[in-house]
PDBQT receptor file of N, H, CA, C and O in Angstrom, charges set to zero:
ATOM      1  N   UNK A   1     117.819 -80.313  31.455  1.00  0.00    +0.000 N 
ATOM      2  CA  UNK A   1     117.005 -80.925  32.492  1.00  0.00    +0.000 C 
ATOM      3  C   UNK A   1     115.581 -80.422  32.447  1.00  0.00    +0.000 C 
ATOM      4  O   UNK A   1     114.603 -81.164  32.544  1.00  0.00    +0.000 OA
ATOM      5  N   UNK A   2     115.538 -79.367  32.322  1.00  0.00    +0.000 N 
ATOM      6  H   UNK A   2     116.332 -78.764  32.243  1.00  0.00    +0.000 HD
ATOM      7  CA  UNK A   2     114.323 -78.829  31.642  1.00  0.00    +0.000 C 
ATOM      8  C   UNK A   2     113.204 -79.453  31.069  1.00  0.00    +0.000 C 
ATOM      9  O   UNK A   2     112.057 -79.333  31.500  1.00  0.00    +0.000 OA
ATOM     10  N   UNK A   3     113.606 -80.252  29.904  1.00  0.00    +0.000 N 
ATOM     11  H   UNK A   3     114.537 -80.350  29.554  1.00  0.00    +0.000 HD
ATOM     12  CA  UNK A   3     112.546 -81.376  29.281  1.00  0.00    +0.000 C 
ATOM     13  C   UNK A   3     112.462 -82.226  29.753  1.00  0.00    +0.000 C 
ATOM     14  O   UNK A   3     111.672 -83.041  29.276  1.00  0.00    +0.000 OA
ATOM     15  N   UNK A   4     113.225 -82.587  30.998  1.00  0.00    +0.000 N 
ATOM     16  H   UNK A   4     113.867 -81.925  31.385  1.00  0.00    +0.000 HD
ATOM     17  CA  UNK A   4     112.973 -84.020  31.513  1.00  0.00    +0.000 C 
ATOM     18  C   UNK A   4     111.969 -83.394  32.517  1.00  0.00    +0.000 C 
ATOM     19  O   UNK A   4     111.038 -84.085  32.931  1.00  0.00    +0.000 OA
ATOM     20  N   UNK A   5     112.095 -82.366  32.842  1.00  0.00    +0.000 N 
ATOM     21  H   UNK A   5     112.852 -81.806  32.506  1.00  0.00    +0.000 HD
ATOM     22  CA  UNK A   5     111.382 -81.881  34.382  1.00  0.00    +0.000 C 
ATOM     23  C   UNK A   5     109.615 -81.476  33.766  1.00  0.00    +0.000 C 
ATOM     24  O   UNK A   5     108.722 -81.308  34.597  1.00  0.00    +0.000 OA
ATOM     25  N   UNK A   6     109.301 -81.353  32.082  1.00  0.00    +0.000 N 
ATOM     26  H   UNK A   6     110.026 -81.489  31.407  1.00  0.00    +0.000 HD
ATOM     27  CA  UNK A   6     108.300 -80.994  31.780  1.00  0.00    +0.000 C 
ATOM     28  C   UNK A   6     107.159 -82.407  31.213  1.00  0.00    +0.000 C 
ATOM     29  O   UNK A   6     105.962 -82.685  31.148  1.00  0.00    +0.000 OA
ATOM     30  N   UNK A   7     108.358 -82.911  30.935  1.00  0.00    +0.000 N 
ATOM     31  H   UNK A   7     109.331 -82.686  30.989  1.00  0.00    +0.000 HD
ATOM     32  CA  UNK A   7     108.010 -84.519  30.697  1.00  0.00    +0.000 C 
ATOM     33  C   UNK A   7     107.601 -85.300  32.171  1.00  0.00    +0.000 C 
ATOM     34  O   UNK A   7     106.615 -86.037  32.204  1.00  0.00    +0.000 OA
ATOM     35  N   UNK A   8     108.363 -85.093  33.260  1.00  0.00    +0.000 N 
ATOM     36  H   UNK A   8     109.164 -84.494  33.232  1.00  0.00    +0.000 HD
ATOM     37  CA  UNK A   8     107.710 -85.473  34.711  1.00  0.00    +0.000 C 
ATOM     38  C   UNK A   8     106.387 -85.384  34.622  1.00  0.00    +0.000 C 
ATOM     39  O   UNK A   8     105.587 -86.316  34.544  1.00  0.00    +0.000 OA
ATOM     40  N   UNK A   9     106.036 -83.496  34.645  1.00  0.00    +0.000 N 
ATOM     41  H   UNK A   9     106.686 -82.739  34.708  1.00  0.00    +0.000 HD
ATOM     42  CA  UNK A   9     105.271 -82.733  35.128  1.00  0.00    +0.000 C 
ATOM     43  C   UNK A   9     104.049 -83.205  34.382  1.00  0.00    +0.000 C 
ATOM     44  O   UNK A   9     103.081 -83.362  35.126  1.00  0.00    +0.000 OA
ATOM     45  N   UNK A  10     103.775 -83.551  32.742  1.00  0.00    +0.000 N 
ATOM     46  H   UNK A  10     104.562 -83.424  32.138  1.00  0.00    +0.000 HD
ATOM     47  CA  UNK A  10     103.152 -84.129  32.054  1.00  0.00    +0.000 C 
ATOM     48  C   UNK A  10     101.951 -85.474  32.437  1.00  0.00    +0.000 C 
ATOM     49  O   UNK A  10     100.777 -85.817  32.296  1.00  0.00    +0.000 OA
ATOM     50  N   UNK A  11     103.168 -85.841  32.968  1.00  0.00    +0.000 N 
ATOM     51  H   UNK A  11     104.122 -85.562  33.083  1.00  0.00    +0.000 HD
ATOM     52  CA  UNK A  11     103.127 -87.426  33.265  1.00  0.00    +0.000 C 
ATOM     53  C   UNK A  11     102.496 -87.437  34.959  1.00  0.00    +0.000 C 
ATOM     54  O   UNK A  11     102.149 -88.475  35.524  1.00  0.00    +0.000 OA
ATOM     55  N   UNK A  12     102.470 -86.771  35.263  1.00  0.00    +0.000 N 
ATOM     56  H   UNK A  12     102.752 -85.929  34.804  1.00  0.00    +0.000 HD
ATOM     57  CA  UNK A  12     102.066 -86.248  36.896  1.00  0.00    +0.000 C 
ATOM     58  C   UNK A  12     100.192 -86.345  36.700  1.00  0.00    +0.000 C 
ATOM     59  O   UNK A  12      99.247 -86.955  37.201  1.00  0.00    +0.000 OA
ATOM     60  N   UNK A  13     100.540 -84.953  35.266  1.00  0.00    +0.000 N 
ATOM     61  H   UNK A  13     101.308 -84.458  34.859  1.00  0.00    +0.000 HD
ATOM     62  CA  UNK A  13      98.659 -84.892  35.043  1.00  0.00    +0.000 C 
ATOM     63  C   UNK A  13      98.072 -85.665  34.092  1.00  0.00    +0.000 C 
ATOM     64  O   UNK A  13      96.912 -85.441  33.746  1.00  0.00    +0.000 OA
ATOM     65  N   UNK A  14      98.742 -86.579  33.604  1.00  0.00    +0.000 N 
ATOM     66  H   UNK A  14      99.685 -86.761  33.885  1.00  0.00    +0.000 HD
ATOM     67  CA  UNK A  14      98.304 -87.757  32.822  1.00  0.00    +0.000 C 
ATOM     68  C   UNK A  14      97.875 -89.247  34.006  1.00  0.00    +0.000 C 
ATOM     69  O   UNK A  14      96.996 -90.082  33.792  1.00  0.00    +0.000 OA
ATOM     70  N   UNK A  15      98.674 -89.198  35.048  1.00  0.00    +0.000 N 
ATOM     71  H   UNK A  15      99.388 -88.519  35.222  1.00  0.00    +0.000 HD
ATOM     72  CA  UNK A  15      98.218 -90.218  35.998  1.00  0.00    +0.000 C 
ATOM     73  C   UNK A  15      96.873 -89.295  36.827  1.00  0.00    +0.000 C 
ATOM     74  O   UNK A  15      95.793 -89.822  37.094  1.00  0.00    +0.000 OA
ATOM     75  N   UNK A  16      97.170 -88.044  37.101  1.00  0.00    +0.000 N 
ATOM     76  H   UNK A  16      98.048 -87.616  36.883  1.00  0.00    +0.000 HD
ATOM     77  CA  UNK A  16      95.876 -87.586  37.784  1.00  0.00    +0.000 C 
ATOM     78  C   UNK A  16      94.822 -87.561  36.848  1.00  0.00    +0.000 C 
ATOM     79  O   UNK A  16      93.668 -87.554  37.276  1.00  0.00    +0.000 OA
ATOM     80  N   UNK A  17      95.039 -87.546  35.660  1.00  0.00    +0.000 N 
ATOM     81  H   UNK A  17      95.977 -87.552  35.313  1.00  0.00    +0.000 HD
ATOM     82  CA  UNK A  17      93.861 -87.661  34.733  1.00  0.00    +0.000 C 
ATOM     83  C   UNK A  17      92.837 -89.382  35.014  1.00  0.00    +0.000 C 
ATOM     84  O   UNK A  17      91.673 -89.505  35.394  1.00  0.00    +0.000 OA
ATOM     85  N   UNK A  18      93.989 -90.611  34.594  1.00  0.00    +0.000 N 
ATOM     86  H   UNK A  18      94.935 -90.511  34.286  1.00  0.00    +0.000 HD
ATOM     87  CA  UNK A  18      93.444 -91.552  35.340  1.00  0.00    +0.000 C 
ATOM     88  C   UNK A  18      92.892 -92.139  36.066  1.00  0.00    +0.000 C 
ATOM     89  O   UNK A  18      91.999 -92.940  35.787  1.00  0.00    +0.000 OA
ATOM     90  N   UNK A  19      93.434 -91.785  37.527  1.00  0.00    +0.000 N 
ATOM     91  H   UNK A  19      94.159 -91.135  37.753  1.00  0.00    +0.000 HD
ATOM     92  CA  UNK A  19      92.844 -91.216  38.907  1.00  0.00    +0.000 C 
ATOM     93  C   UNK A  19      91.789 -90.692  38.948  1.00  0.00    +0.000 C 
ATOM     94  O   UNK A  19      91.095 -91.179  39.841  1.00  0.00    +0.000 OA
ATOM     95  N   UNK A  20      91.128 -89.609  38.188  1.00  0.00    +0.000 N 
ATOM     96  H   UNK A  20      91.692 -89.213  37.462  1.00  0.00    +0.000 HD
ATOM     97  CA  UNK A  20      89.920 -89.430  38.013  1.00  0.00    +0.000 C 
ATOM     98  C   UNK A  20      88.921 -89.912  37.682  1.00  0.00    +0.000 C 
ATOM     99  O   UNK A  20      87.826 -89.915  38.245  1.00  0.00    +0.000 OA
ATOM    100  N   UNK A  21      89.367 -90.512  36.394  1.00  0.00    +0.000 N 
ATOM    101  H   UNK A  21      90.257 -90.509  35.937  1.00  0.00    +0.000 HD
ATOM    102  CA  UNK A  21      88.369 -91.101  35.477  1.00  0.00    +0.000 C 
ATOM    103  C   UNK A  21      88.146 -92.459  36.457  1.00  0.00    +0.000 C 
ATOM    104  O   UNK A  21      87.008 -92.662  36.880  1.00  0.00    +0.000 OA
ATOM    105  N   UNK A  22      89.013 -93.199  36.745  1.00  0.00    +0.000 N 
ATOM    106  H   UNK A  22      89.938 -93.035  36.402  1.00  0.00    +0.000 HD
ATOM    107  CA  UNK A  22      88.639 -94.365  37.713  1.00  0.00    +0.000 C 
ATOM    108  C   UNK A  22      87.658 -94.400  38.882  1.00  0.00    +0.000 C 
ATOM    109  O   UNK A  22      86.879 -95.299  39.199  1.00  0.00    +0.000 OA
ATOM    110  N   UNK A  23      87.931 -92.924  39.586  1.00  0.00    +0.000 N 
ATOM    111  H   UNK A  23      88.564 -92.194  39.329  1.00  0.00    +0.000 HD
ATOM    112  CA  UNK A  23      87.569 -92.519  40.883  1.00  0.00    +0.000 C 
ATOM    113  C   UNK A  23      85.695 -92.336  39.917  1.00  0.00    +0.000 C 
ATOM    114  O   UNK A  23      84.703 -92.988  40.243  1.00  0.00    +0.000 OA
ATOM    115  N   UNK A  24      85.734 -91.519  39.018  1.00  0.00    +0.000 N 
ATOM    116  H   UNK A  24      86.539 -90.989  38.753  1.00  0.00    +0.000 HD
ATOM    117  CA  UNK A  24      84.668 -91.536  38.448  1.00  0.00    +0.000 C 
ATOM    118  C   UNK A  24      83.863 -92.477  38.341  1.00  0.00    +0.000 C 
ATOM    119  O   UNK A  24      82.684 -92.446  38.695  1.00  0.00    +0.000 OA
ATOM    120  N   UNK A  25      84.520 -93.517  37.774  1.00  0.00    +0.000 N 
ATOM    121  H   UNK A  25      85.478 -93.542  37.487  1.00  0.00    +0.000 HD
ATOM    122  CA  UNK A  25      83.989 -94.683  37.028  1.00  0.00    +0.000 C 
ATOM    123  C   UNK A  25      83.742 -95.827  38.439  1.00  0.00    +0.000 C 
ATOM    124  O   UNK A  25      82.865 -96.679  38.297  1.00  0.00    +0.000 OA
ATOM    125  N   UNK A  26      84.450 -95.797  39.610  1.00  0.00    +0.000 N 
ATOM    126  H   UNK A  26      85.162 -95.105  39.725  1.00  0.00    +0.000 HD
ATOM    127  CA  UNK A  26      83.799 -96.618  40.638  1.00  0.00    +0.000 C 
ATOM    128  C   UNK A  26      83.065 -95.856  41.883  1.00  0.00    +0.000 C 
ATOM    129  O   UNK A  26      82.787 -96.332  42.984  1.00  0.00    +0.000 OA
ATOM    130  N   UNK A  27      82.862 -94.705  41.453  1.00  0.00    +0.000 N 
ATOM    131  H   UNK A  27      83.088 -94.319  40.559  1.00  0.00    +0.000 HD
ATOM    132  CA  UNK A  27      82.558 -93.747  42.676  1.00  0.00    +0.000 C 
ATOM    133  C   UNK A  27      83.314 -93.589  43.916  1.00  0.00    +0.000 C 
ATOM    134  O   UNK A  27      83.169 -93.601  45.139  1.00  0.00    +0.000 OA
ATOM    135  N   UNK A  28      83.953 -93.478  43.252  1.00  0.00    +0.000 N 
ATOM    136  H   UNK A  28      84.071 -93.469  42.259  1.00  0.00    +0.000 HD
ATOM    137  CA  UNK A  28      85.001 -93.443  44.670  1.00  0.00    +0.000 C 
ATOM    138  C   UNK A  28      85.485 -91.863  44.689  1.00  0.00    +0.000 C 
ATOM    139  O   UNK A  28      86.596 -91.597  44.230  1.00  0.00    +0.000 OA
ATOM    140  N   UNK A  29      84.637 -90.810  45.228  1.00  0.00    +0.000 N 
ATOM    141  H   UNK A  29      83.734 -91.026  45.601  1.00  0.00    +0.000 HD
ATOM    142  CA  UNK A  29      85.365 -89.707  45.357  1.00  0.00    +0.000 C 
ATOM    143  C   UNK A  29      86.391 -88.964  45.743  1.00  0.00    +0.000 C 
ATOM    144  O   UNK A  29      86.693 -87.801  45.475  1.00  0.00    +0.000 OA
ATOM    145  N   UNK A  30      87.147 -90.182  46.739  1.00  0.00    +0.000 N 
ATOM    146  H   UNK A  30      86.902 -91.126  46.956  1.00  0.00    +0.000 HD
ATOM    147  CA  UNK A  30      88.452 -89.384  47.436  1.00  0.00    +0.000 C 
ATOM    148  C   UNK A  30      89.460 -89.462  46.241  1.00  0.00    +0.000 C 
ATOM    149  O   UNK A  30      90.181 -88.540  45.859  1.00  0.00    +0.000 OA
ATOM    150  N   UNK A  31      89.383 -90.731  45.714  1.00  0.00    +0.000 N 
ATOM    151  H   UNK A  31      88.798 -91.480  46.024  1.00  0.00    +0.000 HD
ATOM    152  CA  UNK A  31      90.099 -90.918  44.573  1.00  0.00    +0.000 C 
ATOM    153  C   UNK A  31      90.239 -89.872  42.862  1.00  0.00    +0.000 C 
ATOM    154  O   UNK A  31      91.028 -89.561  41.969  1.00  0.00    +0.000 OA
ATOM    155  N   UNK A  32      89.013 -89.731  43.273  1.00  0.00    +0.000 N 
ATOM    156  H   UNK A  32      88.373 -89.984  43.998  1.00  0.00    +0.000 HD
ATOM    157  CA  UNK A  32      88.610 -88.800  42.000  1.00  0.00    +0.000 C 
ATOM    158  C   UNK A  32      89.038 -87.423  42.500  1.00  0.00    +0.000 C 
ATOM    159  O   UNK A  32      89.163 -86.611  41.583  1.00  0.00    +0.000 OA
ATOM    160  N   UNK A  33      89.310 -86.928  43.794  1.00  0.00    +0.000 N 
ATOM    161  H   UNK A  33      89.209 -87.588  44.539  1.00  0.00    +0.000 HD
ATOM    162  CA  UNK A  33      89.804 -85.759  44.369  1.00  0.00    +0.000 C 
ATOM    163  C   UNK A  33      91.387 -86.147  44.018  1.00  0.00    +0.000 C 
ATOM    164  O   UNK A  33      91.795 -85.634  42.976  1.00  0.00    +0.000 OA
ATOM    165  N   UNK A  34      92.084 -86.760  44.550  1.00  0.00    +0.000 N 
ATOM    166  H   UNK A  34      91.753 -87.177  45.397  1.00  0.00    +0.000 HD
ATOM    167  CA  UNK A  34      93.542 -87.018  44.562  1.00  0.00    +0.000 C 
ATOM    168  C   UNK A  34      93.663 -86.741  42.604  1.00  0.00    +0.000 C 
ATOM    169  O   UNK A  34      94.295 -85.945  41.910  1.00  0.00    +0.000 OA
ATOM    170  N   UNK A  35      92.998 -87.512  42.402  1.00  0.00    +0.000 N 
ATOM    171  H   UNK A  35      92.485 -88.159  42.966  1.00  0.00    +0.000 HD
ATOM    172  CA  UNK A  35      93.689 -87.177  40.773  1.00  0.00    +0.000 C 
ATOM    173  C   UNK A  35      93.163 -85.949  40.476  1.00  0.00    +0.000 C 
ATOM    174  O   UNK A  35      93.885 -85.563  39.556  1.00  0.00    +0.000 OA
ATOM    175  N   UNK A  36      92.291 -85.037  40.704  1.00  0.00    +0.000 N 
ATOM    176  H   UNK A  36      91.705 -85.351  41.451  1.00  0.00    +0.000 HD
ATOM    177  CA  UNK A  36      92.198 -83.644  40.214  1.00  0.00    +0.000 C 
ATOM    178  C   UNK A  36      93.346 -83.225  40.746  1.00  0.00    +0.000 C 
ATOM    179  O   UNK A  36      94.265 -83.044  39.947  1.00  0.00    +0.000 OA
ATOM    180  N   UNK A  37      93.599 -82.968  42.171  1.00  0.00    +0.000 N 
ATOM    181  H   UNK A  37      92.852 -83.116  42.820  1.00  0.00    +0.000 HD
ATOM    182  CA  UNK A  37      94.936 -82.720  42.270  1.00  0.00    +0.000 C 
ATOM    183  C   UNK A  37      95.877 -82.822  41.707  1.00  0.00    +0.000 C 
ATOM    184  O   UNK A  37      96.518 -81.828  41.366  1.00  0.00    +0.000 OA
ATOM    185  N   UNK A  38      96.395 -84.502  41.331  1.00  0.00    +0.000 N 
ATOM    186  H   UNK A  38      95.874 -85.309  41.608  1.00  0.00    +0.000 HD
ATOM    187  CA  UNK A  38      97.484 -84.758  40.954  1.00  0.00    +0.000 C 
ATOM    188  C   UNK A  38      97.564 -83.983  39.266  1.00  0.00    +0.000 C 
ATOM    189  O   UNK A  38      98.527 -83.728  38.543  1.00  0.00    +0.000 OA
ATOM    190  N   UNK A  39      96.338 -83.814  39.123  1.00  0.00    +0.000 N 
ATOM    191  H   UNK A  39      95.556 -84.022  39.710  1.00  0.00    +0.000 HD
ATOM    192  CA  UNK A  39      96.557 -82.621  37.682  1.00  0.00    +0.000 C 
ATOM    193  C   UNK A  39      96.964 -81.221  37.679  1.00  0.00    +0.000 C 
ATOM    194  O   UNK A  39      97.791 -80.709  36.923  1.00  0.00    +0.000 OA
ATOM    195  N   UNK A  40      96.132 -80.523  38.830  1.00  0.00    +0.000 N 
ATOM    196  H   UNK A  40      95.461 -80.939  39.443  1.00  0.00    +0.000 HD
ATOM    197  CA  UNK A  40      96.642 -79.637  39.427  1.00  0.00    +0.000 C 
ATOM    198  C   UNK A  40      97.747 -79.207  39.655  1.00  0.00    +0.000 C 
ATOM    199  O   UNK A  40      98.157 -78.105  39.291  1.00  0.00    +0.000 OA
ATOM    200  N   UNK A  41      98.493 -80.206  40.419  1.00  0.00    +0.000 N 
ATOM    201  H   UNK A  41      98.160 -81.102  40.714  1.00  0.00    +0.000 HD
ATOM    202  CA  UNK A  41      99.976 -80.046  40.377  1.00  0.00    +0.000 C 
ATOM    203  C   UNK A  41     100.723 -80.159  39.482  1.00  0.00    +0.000 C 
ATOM    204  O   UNK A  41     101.712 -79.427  39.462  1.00  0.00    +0.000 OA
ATOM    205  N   UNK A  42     100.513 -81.081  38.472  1.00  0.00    +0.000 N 
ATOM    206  H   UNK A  42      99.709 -81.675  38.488  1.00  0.00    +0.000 HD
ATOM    207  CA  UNK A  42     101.324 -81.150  37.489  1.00  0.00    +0.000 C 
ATOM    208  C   UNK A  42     101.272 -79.914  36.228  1.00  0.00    +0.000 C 
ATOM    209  O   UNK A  42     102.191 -79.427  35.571  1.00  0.00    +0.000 OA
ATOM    210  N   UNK A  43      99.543 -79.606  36.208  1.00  0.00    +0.000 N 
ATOM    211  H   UNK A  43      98.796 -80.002  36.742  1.00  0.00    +0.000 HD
ATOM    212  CA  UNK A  43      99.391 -77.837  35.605  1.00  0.00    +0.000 C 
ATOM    213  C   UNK A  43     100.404 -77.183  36.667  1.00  0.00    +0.000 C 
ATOM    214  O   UNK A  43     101.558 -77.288  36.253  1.00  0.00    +0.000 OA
ATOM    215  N   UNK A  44     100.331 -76.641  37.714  1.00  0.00    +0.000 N 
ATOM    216  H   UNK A  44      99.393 -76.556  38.050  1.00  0.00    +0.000 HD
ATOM    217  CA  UNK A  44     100.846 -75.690  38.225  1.00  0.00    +0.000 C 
ATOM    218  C   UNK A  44     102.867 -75.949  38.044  1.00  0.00    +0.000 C 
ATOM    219  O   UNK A  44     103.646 -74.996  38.016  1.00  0.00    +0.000 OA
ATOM    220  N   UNK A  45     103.125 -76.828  37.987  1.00  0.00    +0.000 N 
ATOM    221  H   UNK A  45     102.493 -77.602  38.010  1.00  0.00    +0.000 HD
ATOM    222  CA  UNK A  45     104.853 -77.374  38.045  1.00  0.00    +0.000 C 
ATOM    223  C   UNK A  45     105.017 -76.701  36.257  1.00  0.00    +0.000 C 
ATOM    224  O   UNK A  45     105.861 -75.839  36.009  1.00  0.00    +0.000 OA
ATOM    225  N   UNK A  46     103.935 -77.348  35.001  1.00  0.00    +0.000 N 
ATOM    226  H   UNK A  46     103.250 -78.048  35.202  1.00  0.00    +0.000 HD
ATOM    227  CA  UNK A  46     104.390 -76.559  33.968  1.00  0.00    +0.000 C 
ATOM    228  C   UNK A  46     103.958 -75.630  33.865  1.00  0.00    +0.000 C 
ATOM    229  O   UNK A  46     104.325 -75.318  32.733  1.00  0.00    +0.000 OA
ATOM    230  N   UNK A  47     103.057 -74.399  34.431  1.00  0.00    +0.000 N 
ATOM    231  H   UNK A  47     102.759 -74.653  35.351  1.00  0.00    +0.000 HD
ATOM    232  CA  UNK A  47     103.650 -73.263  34.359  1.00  0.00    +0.000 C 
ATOM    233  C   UNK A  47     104.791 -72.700  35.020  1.00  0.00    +0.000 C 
ATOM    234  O   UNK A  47     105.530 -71.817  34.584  1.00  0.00    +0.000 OA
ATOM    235  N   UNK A  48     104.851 -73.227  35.986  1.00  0.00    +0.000 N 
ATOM    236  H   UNK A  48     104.251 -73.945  36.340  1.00  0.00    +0.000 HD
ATOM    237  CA  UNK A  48     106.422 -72.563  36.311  1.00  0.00    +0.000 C 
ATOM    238  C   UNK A  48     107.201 -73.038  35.950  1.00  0.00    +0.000 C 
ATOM    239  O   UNK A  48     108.214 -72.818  36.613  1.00  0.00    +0.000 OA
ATOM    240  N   UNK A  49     107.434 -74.131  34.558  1.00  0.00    +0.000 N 
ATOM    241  H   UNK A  49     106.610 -74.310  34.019  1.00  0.00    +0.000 HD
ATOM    242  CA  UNK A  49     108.579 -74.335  33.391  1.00  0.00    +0.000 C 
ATOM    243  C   UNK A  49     108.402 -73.332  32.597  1.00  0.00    +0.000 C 
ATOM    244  O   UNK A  49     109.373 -72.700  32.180  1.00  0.00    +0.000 OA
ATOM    245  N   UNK A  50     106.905 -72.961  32.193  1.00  0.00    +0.000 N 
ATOM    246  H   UNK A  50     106.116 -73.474  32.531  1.00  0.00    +0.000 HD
ATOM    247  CA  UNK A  50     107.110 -72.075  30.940  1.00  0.00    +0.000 C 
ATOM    248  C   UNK A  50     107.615 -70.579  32.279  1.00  0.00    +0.000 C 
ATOM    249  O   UNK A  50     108.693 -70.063  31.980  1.00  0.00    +0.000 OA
ATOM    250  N   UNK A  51     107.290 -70.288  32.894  1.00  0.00    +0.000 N 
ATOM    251  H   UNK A  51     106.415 -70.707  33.137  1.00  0.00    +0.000 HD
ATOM    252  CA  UNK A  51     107.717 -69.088  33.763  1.00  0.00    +0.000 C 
ATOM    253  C   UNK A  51     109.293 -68.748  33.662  1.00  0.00    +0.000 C 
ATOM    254  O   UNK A  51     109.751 -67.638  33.394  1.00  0.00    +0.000 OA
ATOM    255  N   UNK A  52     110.151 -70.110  33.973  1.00  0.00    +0.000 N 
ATOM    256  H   UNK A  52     109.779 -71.012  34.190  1.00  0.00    +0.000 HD
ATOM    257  CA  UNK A  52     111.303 -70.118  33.899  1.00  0.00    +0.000 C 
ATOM    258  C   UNK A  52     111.848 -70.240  32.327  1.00  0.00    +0.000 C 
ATOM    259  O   UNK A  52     112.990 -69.831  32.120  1.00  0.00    +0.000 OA
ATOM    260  N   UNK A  53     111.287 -70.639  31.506  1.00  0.00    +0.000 N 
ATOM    261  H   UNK A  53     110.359 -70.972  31.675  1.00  0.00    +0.000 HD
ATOM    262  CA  UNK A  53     111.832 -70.590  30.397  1.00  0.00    +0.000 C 
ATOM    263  C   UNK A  53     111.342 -69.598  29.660  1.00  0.00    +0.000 C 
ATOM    264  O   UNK A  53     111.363 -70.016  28.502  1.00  0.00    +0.000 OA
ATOM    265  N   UNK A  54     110.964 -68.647  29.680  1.00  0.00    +0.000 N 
ATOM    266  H   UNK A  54     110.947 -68.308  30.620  1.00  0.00    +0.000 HD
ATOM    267  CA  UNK A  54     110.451 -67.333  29.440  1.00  0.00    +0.000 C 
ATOM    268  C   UNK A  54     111.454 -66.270  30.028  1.00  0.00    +0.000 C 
ATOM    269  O   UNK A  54     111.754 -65.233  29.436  1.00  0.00    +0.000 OA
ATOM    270  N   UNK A  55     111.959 -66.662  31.314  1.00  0.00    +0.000 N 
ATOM    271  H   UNK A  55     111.716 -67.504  31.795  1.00  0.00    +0.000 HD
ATOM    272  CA  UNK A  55     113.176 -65.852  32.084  1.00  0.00    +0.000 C 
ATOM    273  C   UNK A  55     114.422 -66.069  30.897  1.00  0.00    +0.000 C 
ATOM    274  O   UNK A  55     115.050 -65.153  30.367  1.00  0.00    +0.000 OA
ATOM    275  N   UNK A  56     114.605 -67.657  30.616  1.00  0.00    +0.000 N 
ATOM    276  H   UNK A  56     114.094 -68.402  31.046  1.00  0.00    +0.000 HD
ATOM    277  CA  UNK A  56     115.858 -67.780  29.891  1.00  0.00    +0.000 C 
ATOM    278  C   UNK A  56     115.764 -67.251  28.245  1.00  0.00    +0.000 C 
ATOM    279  O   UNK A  56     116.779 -66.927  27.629  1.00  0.00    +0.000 OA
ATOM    280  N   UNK A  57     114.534 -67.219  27.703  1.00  0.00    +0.000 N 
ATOM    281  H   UNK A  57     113.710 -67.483  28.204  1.00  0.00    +0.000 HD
ATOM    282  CA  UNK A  57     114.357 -66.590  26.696  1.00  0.00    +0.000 C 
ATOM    283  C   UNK A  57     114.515 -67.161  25.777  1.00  0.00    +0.000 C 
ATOM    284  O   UNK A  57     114.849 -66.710  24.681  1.00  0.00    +0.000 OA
ATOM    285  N   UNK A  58     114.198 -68.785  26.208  1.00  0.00    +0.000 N 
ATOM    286  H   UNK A  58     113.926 -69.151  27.099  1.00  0.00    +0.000 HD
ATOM    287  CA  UNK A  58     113.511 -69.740  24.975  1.00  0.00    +0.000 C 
ATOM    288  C   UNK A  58     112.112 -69.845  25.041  1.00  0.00    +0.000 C 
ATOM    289  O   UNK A  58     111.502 -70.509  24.202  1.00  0.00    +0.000 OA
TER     290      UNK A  58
């Protein structure tokens, strides 16, 4: 479950990446905030895959 949960997490900061660039590209700053976030979160979810998979000792 692991790779499915890093593949989510991926895909989290690949749409906040979007979100940005859009928010960028029409000036729309709240938008361009939500997708830094939504990268944010999705950085912060895979480090705590590699955190946990560092515990299991792959």
């Amino acid at each position: 479950m692991s790779e499915v949960d890093k593949l989510k997490n991926k895909g989290e900061e690949f749409k906040g990446n979007v979100k940005e660039g859009a928010g960028r590209a029409s000036g729309d700053k709240d938008l361009e905030a939500e997708g830094q976030a939504d990268q944010s979160k999705g950085n912060l979810k895979q480090a705590g895959e590699k955190v946990k998979d560092a515990f299991k000792g792959n």
